[in-house]
N, C-alpha and C positions, 0 to 999 in steps of 0.2 A: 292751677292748671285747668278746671275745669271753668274759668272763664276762657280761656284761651281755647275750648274746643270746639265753639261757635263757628270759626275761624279755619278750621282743620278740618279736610276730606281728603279721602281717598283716589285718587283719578281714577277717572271709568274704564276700563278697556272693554269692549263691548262682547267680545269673544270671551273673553277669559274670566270676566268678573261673575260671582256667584250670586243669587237676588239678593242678600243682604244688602252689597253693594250698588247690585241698581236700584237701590229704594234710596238711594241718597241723591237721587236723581230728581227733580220738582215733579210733584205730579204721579211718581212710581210707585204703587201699592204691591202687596206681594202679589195678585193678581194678574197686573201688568208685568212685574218682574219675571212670572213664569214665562208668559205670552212671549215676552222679548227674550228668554234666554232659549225657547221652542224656536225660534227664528233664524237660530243660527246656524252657518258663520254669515258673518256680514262680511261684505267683499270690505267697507271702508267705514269709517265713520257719519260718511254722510248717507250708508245706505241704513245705517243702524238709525240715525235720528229721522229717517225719513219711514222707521216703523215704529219710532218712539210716537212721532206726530201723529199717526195714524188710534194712537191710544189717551194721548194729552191734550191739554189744549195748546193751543197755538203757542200761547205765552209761553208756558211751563218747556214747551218739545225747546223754543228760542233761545233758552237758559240752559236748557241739559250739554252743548254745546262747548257751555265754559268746564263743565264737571270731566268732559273725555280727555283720557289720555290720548298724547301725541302717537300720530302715527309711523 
């Protein structure tokens, strides 16, 4: 099992999720996890990663992308 948990996350919901969860996110320390759950709500997902970007680098915010739950 614990190779297969490489493999296995959580989807983000950007509203809902607790900072544990947004540190599964590239780039998201508990520091930024605060910052970003201070921020909320987010009207959508694109306005959440466009505060992610504001805290990440470019690369890491491009990647957080695949991590969110549908809307």
């Amino acid at each position: 099992v614990a190779e297969w948990e490489q493999y296995v996350y959580v989807p983000v919901s950007p509203n809902d999720s607790d900072a544990e969860t947004l540190m599964q996110l590239p780039g998201v320390d508990e520091t930024i996890a605060s910052a970003l759950t201070s921020g909320r709500p987010y009207a959508n997902n694109e306005a959440f990663l466009t505060a992610l970007a504001a805290q990440v680098s470019a690369q890491d915010a491009a990647l957080a992308s695949c991590y969110l739950a549908s809307e």
